[in-house]
C-alpha positions in Angstrom: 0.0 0.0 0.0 1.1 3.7 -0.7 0.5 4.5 3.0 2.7 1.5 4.2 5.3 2.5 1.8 5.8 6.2 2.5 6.1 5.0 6.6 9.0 2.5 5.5 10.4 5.4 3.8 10.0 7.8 6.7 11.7 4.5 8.5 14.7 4.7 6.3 15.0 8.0 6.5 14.6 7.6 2.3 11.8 11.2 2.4 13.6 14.5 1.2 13.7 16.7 3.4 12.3 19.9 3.8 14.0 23.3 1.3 14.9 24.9 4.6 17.3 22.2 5.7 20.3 21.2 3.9 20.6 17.9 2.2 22.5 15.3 3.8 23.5 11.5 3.3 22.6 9.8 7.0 26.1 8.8 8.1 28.7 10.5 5.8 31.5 11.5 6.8 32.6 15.9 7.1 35.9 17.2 6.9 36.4 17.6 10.6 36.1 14.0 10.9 32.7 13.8 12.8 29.6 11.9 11.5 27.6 14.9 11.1 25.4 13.4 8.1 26.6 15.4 5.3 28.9 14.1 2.0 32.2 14.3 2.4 34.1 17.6 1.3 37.4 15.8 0.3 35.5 13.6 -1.6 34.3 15.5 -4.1 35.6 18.3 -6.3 34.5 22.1 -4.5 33.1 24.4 -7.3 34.5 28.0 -7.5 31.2 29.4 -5.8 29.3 28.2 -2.4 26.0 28.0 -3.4 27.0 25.7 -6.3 28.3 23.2 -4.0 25.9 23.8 -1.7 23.3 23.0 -5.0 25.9 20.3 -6.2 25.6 18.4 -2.9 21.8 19.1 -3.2 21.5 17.0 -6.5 23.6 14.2 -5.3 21.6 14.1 -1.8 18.2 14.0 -3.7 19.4 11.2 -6.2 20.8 9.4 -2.6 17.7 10.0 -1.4 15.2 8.6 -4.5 17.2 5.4 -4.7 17.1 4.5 -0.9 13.3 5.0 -1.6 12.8 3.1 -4.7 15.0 0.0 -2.7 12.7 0.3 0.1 9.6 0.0 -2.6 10.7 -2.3 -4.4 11.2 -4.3 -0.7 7.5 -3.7 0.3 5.7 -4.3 -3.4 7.7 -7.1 -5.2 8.2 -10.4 -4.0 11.4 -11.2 -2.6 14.3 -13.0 -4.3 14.3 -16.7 -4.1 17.6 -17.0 -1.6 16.3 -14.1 0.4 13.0 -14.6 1.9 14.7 -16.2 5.4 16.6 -13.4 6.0 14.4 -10.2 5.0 12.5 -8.6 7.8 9.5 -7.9 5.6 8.2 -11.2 4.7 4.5 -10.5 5.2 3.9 -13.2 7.3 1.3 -13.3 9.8 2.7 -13.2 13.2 -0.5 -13.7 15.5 -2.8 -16.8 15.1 -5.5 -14.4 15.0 -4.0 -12.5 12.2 -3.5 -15.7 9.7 -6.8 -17.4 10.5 -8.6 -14.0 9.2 -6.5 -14.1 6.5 -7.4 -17.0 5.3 -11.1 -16.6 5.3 -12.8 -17.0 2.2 -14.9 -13.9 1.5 -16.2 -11.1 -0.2 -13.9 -9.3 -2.1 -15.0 -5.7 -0.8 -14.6 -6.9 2.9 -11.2 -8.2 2.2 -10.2 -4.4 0.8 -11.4 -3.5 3.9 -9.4 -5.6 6.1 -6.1 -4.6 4.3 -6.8 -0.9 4.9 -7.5 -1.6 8.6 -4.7 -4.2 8.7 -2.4 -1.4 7.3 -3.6 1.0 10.7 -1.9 -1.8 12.8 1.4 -1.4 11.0 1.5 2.4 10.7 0.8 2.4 14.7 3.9 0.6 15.3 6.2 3.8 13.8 7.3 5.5 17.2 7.1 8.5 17.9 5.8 10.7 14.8 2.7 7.9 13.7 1.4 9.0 10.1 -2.5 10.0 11.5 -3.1 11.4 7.8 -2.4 7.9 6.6 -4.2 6.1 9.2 -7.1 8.4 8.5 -7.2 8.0 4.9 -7.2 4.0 5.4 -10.7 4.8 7.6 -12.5 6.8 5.0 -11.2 4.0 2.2 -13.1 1.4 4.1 -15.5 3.7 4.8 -16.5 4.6 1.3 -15.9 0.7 0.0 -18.7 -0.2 3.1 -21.0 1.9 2.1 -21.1 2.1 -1.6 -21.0 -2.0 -1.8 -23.2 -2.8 1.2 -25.7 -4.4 -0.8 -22.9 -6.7 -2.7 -21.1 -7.2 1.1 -24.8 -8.6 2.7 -25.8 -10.3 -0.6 -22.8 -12.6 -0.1 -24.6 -13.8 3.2 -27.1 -16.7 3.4 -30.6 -15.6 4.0 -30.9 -17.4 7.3 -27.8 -15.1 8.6 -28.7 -11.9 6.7 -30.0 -10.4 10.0 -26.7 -11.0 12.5 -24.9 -9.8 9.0 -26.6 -6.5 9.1 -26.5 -5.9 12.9 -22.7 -6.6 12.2 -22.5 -4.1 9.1 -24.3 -1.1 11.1 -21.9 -2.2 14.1 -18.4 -2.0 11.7 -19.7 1.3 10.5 -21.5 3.6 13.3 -21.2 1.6 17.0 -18.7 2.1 19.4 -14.9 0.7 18.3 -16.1 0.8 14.4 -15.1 3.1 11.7 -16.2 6.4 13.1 -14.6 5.6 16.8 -11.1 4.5 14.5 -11.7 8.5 13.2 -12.4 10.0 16.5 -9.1 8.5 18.0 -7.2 9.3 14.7 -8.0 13.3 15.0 -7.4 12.6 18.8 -3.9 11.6 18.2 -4.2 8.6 20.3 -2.5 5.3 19.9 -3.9 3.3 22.8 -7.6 4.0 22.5 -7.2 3.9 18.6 -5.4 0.0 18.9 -8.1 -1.3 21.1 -11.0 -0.1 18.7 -9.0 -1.1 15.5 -8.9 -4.5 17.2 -12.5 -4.8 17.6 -13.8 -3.5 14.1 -11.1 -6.1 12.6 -12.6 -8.6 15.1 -16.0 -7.6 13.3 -15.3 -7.6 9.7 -13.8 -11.0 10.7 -17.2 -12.3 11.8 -18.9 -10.8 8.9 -16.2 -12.4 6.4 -16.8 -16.1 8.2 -20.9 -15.2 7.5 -19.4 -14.7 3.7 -17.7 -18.4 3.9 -20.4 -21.0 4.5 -18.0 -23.4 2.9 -15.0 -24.9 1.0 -14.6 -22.1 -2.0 -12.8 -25.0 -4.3 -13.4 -29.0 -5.2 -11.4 -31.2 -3.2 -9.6 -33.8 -5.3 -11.4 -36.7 -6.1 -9.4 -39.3 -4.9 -9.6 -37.4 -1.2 -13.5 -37.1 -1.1 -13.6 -40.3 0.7 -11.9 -38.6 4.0 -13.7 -36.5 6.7 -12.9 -32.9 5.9 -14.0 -29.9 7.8 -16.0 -27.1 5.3 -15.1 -24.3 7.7 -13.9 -23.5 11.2 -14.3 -25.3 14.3 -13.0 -24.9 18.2 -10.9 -27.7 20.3 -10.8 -27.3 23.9 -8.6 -29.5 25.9 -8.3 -29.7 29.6 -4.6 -30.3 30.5 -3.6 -31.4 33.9 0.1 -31.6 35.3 1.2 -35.6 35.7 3.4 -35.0 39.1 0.5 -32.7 40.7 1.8 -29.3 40.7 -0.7 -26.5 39.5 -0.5 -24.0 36.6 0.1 -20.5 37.3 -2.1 -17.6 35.8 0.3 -14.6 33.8 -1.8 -11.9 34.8 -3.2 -12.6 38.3 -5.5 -15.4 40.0 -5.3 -18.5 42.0 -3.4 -21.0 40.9 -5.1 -24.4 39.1 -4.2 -28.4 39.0 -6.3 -28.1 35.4 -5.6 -25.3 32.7 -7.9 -25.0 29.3 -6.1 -24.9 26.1 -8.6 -23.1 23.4 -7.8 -24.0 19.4 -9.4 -22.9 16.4 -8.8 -24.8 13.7 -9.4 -24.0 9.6 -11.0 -26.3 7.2 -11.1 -23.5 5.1 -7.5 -23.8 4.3 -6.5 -27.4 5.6 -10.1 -29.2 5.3 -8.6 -32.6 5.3 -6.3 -32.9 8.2 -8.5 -30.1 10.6 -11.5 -32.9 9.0 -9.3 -35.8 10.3 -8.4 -34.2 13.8 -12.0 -33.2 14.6 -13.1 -36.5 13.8 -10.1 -38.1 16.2 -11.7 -35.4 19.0 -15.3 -36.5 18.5 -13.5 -40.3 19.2 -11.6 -39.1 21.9 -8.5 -39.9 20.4 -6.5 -37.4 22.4 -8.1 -38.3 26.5 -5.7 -39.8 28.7 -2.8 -39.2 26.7 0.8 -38.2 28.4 2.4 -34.7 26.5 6.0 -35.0 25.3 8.2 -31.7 25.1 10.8 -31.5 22.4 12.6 -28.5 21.0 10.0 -25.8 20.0 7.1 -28.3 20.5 4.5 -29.7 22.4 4.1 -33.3 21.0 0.5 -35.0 21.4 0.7 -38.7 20.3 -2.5 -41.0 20.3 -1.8 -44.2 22.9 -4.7 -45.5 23.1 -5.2 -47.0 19.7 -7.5 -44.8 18.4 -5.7 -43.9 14.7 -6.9 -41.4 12.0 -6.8 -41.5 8.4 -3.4 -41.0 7.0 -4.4 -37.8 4.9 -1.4 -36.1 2.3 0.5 -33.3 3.3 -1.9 -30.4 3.1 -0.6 -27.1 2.4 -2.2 -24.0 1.4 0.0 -21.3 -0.5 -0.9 -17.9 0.0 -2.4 -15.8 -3.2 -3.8 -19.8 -4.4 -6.9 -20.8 -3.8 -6.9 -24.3 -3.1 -4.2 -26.2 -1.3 -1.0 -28.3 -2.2 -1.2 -31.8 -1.4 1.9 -34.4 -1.0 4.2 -31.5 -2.1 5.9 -29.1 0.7 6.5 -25.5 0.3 9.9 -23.6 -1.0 10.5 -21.1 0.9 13.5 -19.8 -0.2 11.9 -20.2 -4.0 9.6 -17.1 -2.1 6.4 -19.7 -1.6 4.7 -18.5 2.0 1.7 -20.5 3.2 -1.7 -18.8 4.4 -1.6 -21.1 7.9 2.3 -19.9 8.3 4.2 -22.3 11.3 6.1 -19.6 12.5 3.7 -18.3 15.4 3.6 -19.2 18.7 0.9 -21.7 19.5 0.4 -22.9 15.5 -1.1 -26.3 15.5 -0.1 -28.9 12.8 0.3 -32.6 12.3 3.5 -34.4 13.1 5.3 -36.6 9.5 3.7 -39.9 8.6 7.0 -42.7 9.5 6.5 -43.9 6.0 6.8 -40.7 4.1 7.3 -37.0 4.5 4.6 -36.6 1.9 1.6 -37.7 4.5 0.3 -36.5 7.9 0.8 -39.1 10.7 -2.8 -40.5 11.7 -2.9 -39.0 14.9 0.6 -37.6 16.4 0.5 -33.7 16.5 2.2 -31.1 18.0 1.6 -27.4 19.4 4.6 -25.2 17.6 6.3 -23.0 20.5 7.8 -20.6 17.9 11.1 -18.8 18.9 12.6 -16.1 16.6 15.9 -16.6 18.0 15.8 -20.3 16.5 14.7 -19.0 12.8 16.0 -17.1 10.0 16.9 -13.2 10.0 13.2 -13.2 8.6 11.9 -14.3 11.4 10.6 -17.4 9.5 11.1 -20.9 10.9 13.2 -23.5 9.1 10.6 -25.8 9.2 7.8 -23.7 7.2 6.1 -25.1 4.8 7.2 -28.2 5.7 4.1 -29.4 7.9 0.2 -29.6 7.3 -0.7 -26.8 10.0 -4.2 -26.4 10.6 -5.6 -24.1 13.5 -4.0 -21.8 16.1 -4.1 -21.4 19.9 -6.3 -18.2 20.5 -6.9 -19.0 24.3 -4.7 -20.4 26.5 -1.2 -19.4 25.0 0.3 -18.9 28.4 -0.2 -22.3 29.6 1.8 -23.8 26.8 4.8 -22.5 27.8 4.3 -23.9 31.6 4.0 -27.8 29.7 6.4 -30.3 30.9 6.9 -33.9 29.8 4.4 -35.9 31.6 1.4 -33.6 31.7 -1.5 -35.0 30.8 -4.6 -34.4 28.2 -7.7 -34.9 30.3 -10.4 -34.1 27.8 -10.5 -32.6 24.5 -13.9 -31.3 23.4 -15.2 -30.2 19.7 -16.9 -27.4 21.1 -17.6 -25.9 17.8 -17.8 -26.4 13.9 -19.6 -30.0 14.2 -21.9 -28.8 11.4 -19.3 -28.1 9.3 -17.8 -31.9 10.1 -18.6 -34.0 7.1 -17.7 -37.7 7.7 -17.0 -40.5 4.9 -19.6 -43.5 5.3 -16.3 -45.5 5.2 -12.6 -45.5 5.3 -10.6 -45.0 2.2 -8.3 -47.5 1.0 -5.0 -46.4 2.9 -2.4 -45.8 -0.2 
C-alpha cells in the first residue's frame, strides 16, 4: 500500500527533506572528521562558488535520497528474491494466530479491501514516535466509502438465514462504538492506545462478517480425497490439561493457581479441510483423552496411545495468493512460496510426518509449535515452514503452553464448535 510505503520510507530515513534544511546523506562523513550526516568535502571536487556546491551536494543528496526509496519500494511491493526470503525482515507473514486465521477466510472481495486498509492502521501504529495520522485516517474513509457504496454486494454474499446477525454486524463495523467512526475519532485525537483497542475490535468484526461470507469450502477437493472427513469451515478444540506430578499451573496476569488449565484452538478447514477434518473427527473419538504430552525442542508433541488412529491424509498445504491447497508436495521457501496457515507463530497447531513418508500426515501424532525467533531465519521465519500440514491456532490459553512439561496429561478434548461443518466418509478410504 502507498501509505505502508511512504512510513518505510519515513523509517529509512529515504523522504527529502524539507528546502529549509540542507541535504545530507545519514552517516557520511565531514571534513572535521565527525559523523555529522553530510557528504564528504574531500571527496568531491568544491566548485569556485558556495552555493553551487551547496546545489551540487543538493542534487547528489536528492538522487541518494530517491534510490534509498525506490529500494525500500521495491522491498514492500515485489516479492522477494528466491535465496532471500529467510533473512528479509519484511516477509509478510502473519505473526498472530489471530491474524492468519482472518486471512485465510474466504470472503467477499470488498470486505477483504477493507481488512487490508485496517490491517495497514496496525502497521503504521507501530512507527514511534511521529505515527502517520493522515495515513491512518485516509485508510478509515477508504473502508468507509468501500462499506457503504458495496453494502448491498457485502450482505448479498450472506445466506438468508444469517442476513440479519450480517446486518447488525454491518451497522456495528460502521457507526457503534470501536467501528469506523470511533477509528476516526481517536485518529484526530492523536491517540495510539484508544485507537489500537477499537481497530482490534472492528477487525474482530469484519472478521465475523467475512466467516458469514464463507459458509463453505470455496474450491473441489480432489477426487481421490472425497472419501476422507474434511472440515468445510472453522471449528474450536478445547482441551483440559492437567500436570502428571500434581503441581498447579500458574495464571500470567493474576488469580489462584489451578491443578487443570484450558487450552482453546481454532482450527481452519477453510485452508487445511482434510487434516483439521481428520483431527476433529479423532476429538469427537476421543482420540487425544488420557494421553501423556512430550516436550521436544519448539514443540508440544501430542501422540495418540490408546489406539485410536486417523486416516493417514497427504500433506496439506495451502500457499498464499492460491486458492486451493497443495497436497503431498511441501513449500519452498527460499523459492519465495509462503503458506496462508504460516508455522512460525507461537501456538500454531499442525500434524506431526507420517513414519512412512514426509509426503503424508501421521494418523494421529500432532504437536503445538512454541515458535522462537531466535531459532529461525533473520526473517523471522522458521526453518521448518512449509514443511508441515498446519491447521488451527491457539487463541486462548497461550500462556499455559509454555508452563507444559513432559508428563502432563490431556484430560479431555472437546469439539466445542464447527460439528456442522464436520462432514464424515460412510467408510474408510483405501490407505495408499
Amino acid at each position: 500500500m502507498a501509505s505502508r510505503a511512504a512510513a518505510a520510507m519515513v523509517l529509512a530515513g529515504a523522504l527529502p527533506v524539507s528546502p529549509g534544511r540542507p541535504l545530507v546523506a545519514a552517516g557520511a562523513r565531514c571534513c572535521d572528521g565527525g559523523i555529522r550526516g553530510r557528504v564528504s568535502c574531500s571527496s568531491h571536487r568544491r566548485s569556485d562558488h558556495p552555493s553551487c556546491a551547496a546545489e551540487e551536494g543538493g542534487v547528489v543528496e536528492l538522487l541518494k535520497g530517491a534510490v534509498a526509496a525506490l529500494a525500500v519500494i521495491a522491498q514492500i511491493s515485489v516479492s522477494l528474491p528466491a535465496d532471500a526470503i529467510l533473512y528479509s525482515p519484511d516477509t509478510n507473514v502473519p505473526r498472530t494466530g489471530e491474524l492468519a486465521l482472518r486471512r485465510a477466510i474466504p470472503a467477499n472481495p470488498n470486505m477483504k479491501t477493507i481488512q487490508e486498509s485496517l490491517e495497514d492502521i496496525s502497521y503504521l501504529l507501530r512507527i514511534p514516535q511521529r505515527k502517520p495520522y493522515g495515513s491512518m485516517e485516509g485508510d478509515v474513509k477508504k473502508a468507509m466509502k468501500i462499506a457503504m457504496d458495496n453494502k448491498d454486494a457485502i450482505l448479498a454474499s450472506i445466506p438468508v438465514e444469517l442476513k440479519e446477525k450480517g446486518s447488525k454486524l454491518y451497522t456495528s463495523l460502521l457507526e457503534e462504538k470501536g467501528g469506523l467512526q470511533t477509528l476516526l475519532k481517536y485518529i484526530k485525537e492523536n491517540d495510539p492506545d484508544r485507537l489500537s483497542v477499537a481497530l482490534a475490535s472492528s477487525l474482530d468484526t469484519v472478521a465475523e462478517l467475512e466467516l458469514l461470507q464463507a459458509p463453505g469450502l470455496s474450491f473441489l477437493l480432489p477426487q481421490q480425497y472425497l472419501e476422507y472427513p474434511r472440515l468445510a469451515g472453522r471449528g474450536v478444540v478445547e482441551f483440559s490439561v492437567e500436570k502428571g506430578d500434581g503441581s498447579t499451573f500458574f495464571p500470567t496476569a493474576g488469580g489462584e493457581p489451578k491443578s487443570v488449565a484450558t487450552i482453546q484452538v481454532v482450527i481452519d478447514g477453510y485452508s487445511a479441510p482434510l487434516t483439521a477434518g481428520n483431527f476433529a473427527k479423532l476429538v469427537l473419538d476421543g482420540a487425544y483423552e488420557g494421553i501423556k504430552l512430550k516436550c521436544a525442542s519448539q514443540a508440544i508433541i501430542a501422540d495418540n496411545e490408546n489406539g485410536k488412529k486417523g486416516y493417514t491424509v497427504p500433506l496439506e498445504v495451502m500457499p498464499a495468493g492460491q486458492f486451493e491447497p497443495l497436497y503431498r508436495t511441501p513449500l519452498s521457501i527460499q523459492d519465495g512460496e509462503l503458506p496462508v496457515l504460516p508455522m512460525s507463530v507461537y501456538g500454531a497447531v499442525a500434524m506431526a510426518h507420517s513414519v512412512d513418508s514426509d509426503e503424508y500426515s501421521s494418523p494421529s501424532q500432532f504437536f503445538f509449535y512454541l515458535y522462537d525467533k531466535r531459532n529461525s531465519g533473520l526473517g523471522g521465519i522458521s526453518f521448518d515452514e512449509g514443511q508441515f500440514s498446519v491447521f488451527g491456532y491457539t487463541t486462548d490459553g497461550r500462556e499455559v503452553l509454555s508452563q507444559i512439561k513432559t508428563g502432563d496429561i490431556i484430560r479431555s478434548a472437546k469439539l466445542v464448535q464447527g460439528r456442522e461443518r464436520l462432514v464424515l466418509p460412510p467408510e474408510a478410504p483405501a490407505e495408499s
